[in-house]
CHARMM internal coordinates of N, CA and C (Angstrom, degrees):
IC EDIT
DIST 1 N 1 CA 1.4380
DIST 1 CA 1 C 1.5345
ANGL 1 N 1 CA 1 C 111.81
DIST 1 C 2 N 1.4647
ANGL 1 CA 1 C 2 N 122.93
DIHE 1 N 1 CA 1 C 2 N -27.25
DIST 2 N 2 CA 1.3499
ANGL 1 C 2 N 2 CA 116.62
DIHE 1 CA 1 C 2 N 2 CA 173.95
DIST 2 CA 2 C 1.3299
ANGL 2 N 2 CA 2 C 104.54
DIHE 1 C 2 N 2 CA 2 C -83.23
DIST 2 C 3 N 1.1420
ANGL 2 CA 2 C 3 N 125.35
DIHE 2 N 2 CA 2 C 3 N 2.10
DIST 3 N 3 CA 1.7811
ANGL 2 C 3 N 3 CA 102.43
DIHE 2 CA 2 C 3 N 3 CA 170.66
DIST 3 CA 3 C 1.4429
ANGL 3 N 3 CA 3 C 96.75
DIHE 2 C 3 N 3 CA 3 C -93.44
DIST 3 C 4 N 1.1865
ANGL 3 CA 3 C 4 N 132.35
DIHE 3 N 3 CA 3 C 4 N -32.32
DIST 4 N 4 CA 1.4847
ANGL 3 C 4 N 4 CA 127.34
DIHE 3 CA 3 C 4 N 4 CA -164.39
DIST 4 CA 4 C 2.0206
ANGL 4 N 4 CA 4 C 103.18
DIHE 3 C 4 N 4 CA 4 C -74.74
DIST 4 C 5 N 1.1940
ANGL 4 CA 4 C 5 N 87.02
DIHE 4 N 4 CA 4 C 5 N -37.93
DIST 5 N 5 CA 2.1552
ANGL 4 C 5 N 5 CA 108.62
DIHE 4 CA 4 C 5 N 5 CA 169.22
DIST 5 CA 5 C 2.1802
ANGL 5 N 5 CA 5 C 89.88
DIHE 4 C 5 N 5 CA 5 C -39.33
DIST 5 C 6 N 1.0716
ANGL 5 CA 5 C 6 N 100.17
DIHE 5 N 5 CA 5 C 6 N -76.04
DIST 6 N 6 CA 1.5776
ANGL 5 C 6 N 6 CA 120.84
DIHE 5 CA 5 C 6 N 6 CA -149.92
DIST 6 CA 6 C 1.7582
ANGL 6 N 6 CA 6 C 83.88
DIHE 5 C 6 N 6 CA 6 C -63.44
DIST 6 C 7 N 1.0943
ANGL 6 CA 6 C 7 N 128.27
DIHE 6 N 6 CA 6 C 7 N -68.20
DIST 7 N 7 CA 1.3440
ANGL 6 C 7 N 7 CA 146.70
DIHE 6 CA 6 C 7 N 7 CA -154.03
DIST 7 CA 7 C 1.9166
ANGL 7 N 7 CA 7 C 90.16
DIHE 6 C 7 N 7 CA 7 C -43.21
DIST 7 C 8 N 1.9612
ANGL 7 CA 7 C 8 N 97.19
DIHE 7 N 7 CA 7 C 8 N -45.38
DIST 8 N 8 CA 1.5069
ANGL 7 C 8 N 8 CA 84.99
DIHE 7 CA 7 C 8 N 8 CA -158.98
DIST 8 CA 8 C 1.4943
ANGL 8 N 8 CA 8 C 104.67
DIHE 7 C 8 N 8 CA 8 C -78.95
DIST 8 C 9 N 1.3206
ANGL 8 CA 8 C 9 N 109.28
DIHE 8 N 8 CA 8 C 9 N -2.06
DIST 9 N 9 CA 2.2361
ANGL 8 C 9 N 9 CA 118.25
DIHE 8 CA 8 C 9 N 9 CA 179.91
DIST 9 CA 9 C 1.4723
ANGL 9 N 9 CA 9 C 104.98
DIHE 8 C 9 N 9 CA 9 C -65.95
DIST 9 C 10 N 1.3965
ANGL 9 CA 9 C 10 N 121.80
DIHE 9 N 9 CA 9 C 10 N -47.26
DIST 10 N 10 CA 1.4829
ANGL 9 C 10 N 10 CA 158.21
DIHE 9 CA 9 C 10 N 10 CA -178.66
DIST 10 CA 10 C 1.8165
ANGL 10 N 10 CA 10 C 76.74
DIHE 9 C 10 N 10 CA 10 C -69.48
DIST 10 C 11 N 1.4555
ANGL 10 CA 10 C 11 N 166.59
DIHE 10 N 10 CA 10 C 11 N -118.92
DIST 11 N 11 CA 0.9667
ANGL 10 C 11 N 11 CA 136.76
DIHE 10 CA 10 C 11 N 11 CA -130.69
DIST 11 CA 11 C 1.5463
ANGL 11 N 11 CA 11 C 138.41
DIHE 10 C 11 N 11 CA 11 C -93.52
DIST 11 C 12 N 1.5297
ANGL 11 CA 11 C 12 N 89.02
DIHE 11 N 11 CA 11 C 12 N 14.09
DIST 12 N 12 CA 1.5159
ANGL 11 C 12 N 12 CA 110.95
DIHE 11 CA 11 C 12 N 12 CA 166.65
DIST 12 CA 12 C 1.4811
ANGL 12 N 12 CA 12 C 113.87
DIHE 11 C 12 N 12 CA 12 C -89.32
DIST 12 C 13 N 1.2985
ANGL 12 CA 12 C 13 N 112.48
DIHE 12 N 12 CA 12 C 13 N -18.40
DIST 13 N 13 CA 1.5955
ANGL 12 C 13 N 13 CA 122.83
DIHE 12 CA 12 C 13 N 13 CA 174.22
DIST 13 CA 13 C 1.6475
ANGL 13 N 13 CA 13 C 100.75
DIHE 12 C 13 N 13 CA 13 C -71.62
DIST 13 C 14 N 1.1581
ANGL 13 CA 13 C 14 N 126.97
DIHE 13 N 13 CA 13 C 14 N -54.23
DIST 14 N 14 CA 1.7908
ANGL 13 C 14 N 14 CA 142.94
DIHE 13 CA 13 C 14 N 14 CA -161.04
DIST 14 CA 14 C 1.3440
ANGL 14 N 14 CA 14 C 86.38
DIHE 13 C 14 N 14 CA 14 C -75.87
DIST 14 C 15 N 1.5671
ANGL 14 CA 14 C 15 N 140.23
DIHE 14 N 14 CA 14 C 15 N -49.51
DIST 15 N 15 CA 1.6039
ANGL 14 C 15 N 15 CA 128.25
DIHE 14 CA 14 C 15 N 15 CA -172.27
DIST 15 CA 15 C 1.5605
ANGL 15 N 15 CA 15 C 101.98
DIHE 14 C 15 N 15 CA 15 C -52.54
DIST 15 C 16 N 1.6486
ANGL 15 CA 15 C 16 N 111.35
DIHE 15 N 15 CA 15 C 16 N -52.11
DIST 16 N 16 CA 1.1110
ANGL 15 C 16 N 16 CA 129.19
DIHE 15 CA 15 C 16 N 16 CA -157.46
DIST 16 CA 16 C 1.8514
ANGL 16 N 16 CA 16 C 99.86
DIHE 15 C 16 N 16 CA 16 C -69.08
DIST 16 C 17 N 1.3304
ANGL 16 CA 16 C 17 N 123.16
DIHE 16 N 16 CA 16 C 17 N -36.30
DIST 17 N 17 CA 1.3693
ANGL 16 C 17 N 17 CA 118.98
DIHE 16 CA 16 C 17 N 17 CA -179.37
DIST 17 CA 17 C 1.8888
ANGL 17 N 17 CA 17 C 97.21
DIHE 16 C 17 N 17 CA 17 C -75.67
DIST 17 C 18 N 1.2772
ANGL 17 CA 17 C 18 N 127.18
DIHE 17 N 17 CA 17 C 18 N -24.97
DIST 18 N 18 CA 1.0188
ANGL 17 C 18 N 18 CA 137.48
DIHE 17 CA 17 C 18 N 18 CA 176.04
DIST 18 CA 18 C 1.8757
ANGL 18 N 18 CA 18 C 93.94
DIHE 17 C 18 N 18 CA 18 C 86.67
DIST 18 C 19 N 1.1625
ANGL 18 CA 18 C 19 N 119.24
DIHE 18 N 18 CA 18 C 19 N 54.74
DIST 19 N 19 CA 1.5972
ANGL 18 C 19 N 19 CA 140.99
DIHE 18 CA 18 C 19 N 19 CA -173.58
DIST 19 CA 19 C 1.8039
ANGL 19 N 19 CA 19 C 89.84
DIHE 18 C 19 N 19 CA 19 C -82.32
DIST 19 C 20 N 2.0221
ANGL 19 CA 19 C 20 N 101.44
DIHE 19 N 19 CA 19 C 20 N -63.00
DIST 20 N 20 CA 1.3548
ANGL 19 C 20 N 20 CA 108.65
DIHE 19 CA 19 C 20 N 20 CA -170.66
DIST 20 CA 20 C 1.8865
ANGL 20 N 20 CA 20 C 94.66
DIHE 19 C 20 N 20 CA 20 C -99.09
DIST 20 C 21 N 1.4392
ANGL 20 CA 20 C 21 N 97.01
DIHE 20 N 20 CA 20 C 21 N 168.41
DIST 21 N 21 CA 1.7363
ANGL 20 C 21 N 21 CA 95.14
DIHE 20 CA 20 C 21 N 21 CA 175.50
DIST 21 CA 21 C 1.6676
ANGL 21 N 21 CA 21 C 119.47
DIHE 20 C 21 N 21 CA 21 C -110.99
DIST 21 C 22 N 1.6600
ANGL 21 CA 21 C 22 N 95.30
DIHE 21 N 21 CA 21 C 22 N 3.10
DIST 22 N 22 CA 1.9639
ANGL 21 C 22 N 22 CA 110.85
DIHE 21 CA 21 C 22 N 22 CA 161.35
DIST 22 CA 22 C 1.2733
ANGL 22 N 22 CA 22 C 95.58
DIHE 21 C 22 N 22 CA 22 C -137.69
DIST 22 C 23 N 1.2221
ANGL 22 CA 22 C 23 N 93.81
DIHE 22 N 22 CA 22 C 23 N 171.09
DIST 23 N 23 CA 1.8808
ANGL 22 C 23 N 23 CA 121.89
DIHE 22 CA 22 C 23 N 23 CA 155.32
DIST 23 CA 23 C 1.4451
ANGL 23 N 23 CA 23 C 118.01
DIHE 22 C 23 N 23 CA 23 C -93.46
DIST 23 C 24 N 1.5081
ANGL 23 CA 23 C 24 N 128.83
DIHE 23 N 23 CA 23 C 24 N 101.19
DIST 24 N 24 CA 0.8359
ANGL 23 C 24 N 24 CA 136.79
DIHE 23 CA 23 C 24 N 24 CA -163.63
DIST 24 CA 24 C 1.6288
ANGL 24 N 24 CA 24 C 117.85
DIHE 23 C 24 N 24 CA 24 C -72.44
DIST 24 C 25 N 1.4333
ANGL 24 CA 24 C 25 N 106.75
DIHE 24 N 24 CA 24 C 25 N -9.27
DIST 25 N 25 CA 1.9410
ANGL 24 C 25 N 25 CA 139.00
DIHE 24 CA 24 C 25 N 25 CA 172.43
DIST 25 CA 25 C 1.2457
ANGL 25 N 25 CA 25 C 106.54
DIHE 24 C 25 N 25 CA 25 C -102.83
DIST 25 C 26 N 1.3089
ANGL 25 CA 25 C 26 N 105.90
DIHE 25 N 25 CA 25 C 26 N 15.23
DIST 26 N 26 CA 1.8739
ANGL 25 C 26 N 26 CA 95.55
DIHE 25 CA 25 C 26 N 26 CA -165.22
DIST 26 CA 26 C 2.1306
ANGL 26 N 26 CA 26 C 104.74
DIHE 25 C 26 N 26 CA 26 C -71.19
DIST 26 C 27 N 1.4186
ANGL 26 CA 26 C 27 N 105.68
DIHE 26 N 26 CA 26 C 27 N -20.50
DIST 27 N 27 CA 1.9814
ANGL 26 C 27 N 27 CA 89.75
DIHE 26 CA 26 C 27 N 27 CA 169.02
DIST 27 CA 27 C 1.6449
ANGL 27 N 27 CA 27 C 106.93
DIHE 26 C 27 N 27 CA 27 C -133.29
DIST 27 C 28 N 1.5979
ANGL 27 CA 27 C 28 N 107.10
DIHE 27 N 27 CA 27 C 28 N 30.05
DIST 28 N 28 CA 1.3944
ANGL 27 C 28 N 28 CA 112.89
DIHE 27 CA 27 C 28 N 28 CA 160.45
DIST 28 CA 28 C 1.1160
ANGL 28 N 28 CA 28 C 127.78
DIHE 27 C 28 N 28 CA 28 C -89.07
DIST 28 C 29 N 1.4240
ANGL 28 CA 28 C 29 N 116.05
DIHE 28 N 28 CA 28 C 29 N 96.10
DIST 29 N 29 CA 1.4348
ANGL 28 C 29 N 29 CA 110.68
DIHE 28 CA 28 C 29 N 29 CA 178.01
DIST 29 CA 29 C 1.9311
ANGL 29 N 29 CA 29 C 114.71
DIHE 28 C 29 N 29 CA 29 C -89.22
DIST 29 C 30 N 1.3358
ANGL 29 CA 29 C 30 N 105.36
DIHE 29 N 29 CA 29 C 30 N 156.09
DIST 30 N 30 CA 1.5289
ANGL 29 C 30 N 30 CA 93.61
DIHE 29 CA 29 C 30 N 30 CA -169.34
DIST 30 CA 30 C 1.7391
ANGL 30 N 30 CA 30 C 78.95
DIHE 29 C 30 N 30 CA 30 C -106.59
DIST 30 C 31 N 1.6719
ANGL 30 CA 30 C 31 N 123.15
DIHE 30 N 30 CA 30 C 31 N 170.78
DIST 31 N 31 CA 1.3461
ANGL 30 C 31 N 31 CA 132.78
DIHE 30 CA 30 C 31 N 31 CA 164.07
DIST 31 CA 31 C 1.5806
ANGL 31 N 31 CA 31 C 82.33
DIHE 30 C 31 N 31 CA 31 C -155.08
DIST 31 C 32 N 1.4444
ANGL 31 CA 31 C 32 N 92.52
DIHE 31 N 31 CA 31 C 32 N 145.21
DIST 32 N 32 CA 1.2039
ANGL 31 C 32 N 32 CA 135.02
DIHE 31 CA 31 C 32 N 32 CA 158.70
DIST 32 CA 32 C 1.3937
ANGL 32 N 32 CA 32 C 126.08
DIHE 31 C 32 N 32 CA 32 C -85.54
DIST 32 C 33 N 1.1710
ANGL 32 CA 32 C 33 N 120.13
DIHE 32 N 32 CA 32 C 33 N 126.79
DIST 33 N 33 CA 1.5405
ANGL 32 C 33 N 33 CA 133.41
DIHE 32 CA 32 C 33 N 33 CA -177.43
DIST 33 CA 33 C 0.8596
ANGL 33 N 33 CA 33 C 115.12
DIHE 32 C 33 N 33 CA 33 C -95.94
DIST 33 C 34 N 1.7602
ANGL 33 CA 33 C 34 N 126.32
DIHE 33 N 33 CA 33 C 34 N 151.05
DIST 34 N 34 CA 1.4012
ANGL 33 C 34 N 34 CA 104.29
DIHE 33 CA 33 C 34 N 34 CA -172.45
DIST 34 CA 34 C 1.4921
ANGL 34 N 34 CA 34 C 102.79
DIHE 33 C 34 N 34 CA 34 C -136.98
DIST 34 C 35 N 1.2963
ANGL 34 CA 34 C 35 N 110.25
DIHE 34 N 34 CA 34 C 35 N 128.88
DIST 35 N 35 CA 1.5944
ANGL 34 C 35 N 35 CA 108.17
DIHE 34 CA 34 C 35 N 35 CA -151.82
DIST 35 CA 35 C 2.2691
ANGL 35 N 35 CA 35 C 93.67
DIHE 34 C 35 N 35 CA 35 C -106.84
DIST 35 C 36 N 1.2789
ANGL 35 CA 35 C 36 N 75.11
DIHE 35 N 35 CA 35 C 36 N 151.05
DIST 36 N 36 CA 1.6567
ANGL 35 C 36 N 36 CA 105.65
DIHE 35 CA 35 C 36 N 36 CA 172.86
DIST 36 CA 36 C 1.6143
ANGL 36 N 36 CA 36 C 110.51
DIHE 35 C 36 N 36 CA 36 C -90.76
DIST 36 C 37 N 1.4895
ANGL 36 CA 36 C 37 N 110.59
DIHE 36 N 36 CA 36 C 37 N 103.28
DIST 37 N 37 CA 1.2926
ANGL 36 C 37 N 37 CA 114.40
DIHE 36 CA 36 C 37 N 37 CA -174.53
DIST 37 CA 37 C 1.7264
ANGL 37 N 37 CA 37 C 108.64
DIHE 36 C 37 N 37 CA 37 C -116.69
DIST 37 C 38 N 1.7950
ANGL 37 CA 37 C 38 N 99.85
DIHE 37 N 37 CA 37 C 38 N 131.22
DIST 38 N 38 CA 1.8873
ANGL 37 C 38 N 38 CA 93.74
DIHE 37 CA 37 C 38 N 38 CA -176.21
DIST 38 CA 38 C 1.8204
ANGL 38 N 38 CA 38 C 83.79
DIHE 37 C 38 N 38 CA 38 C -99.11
DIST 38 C 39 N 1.6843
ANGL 38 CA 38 C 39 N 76.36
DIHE 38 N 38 CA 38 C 39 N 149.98
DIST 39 N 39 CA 1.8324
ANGL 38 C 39 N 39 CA 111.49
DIHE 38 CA 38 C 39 N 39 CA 168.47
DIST 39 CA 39 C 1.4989
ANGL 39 N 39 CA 39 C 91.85
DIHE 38 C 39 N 39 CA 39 C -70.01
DIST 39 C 40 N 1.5808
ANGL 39 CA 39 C 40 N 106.72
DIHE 39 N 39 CA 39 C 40 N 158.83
DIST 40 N 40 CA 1.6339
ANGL 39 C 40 N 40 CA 121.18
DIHE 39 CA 39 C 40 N 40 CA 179.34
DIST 40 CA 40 C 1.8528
ANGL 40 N 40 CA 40 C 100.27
DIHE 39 C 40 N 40 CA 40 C -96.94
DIST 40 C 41 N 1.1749
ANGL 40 CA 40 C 41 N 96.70
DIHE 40 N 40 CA 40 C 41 N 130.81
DIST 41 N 41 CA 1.8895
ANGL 40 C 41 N 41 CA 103.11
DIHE 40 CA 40 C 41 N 41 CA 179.16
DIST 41 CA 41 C 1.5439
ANGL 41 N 41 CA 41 C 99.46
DIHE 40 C 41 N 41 CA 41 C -58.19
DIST 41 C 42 N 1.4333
ANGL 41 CA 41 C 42 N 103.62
DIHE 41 N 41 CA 41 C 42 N -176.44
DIST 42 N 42 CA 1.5327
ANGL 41 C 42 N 42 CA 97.88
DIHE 41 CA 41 C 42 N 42 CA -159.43
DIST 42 CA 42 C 1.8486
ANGL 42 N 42 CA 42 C 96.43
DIHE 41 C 42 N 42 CA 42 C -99.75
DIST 42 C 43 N 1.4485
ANGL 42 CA 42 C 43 N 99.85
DIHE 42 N 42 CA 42 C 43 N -15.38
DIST 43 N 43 CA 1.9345
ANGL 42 C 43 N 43 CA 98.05
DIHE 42 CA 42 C 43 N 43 CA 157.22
DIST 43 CA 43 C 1.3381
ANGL 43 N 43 CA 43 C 106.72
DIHE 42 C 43 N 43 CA 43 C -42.28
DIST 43 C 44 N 1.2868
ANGL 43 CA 43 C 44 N 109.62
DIHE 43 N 43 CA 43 C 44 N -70.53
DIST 44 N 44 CA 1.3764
ANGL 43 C 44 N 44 CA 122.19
DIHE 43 CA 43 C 44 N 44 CA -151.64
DIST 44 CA 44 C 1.6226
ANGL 44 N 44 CA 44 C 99.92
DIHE 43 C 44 N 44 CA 44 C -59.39
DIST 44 C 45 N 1.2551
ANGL 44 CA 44 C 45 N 124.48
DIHE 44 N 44 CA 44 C 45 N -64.41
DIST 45 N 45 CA 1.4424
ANGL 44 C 45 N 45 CA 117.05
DIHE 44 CA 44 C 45 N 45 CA 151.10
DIST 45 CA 45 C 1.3134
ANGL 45 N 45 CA 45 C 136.14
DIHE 44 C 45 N 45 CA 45 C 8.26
DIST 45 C 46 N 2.1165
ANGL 45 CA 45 C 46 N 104.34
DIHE 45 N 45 CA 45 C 46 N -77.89
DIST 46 N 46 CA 1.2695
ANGL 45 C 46 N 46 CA 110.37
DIHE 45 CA 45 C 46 N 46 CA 168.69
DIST 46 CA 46 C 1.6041
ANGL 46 N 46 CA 46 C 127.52
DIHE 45 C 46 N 46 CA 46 C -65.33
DIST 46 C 47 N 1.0866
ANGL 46 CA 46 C 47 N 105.90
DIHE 46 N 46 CA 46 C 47 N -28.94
DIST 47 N 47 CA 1.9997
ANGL 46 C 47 N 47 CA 121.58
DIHE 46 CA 46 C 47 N 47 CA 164.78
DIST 47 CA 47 C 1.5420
ANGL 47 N 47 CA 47 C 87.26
DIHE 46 C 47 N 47 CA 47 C -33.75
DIST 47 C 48 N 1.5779
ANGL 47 CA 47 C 48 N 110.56
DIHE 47 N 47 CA 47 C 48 N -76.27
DIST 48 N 48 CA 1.6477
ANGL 47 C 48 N 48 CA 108.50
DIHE 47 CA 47 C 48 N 48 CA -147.95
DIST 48 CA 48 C 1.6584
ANGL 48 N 48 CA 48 C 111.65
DIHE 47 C 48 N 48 CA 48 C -73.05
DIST 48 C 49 N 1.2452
ANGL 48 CA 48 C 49 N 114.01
DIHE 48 N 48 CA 48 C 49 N -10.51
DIST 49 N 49 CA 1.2738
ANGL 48 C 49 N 49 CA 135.03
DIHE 48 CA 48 C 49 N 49 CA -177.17
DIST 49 CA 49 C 1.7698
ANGL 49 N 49 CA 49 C 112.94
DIHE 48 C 49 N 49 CA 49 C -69.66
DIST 49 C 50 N 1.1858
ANGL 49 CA 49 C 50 N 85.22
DIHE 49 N 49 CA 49 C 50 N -42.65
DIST 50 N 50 CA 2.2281
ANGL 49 C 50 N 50 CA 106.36
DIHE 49 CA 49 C 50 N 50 CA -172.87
DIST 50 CA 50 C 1.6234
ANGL 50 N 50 CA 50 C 87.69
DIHE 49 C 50 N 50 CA 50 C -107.75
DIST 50 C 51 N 1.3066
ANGL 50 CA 50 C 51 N 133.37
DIHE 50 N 50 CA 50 C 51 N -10.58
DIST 51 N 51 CA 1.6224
ANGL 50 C 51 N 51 CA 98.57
DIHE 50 CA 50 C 51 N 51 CA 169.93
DIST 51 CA 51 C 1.4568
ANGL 51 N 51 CA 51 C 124.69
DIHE 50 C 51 N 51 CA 51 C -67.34
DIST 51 C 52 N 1.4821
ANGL 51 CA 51 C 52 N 116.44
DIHE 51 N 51 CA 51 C 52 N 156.19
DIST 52 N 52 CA 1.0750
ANGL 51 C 52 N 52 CA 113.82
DIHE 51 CA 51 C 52 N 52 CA -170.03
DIST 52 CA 52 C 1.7576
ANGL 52 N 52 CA 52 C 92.99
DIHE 51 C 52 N 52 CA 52 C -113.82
DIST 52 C 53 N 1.5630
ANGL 52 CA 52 C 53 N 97.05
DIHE 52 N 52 CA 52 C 53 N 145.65
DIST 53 N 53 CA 1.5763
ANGL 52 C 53 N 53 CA 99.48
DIHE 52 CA 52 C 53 N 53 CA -167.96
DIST 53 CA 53 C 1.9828
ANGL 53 N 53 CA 53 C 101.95
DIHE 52 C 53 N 53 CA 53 C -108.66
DIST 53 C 54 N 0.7825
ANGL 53 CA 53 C 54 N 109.77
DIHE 53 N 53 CA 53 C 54 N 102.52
DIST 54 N 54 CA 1.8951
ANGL 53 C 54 N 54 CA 117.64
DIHE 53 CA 53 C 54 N 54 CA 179.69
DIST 54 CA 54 C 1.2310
ANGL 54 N 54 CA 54 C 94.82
DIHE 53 C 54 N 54 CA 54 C -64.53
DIST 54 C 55 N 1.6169
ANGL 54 CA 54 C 55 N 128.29
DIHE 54 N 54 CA 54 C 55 N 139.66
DIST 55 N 55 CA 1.6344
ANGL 54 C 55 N 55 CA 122.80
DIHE 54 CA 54 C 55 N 55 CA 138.47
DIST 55 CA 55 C 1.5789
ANGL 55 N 55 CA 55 C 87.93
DIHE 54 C 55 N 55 CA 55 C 120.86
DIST 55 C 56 N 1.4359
ANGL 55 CA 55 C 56 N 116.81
DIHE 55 N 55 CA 55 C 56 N 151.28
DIST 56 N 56 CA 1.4084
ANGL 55 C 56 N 56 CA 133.95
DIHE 55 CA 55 C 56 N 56 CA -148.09
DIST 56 CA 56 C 1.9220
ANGL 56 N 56 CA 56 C 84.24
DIHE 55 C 56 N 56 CA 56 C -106.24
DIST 56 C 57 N 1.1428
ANGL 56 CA 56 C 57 N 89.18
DIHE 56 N 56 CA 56 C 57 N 153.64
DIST 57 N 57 CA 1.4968
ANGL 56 C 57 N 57 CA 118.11
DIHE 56 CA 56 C 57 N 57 CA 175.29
DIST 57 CA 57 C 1.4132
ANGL 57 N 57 CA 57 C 104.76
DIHE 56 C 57 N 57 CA 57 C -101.41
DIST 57 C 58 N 1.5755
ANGL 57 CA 57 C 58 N 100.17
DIHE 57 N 57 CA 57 C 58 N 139.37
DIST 58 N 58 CA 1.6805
ANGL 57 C 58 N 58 CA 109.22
DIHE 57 CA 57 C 58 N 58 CA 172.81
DIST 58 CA 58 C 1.4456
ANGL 58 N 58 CA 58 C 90.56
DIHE 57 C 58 N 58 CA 58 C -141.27
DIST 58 C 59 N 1.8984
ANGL 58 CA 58 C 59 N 95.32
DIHE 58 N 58 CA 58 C 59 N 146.98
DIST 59 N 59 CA 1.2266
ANGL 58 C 59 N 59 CA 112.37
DIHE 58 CA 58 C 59 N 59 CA -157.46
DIST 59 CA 59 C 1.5258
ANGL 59 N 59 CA 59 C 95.95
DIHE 58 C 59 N 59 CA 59 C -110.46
END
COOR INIT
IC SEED 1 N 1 CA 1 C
IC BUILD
């Protein structure tokens, strides 16, 4: 949603140079949601801590 936020600043500038001849965002509003996130217990922690990772790394 923040790229579509910025994207619509970027075509309110071009209305305003008169580049475009509408605002194509003109009754899009974006909202943000706001999410409820749980912390990992300290099991879950040690799981990722002692996993063992198979398979070669490329950089």
């Amino acid at each position: 949603m923040k790229y579509i936020n910025n994207f619509k600043k970027i075509i309110r500038i071009a209305v305003t140079h008169e580049w475009f001849s509408k605002d194509p965002f003109y009754n899009y509003k974006v909202q943000f949601k706001t999410v409820e996130r749980e912390f990992l217990s300290k099991e879950e922690l040690q799981v990722l801590v002692n996993k063992e990772i198979d398979g070669e790394r490329r950089l």
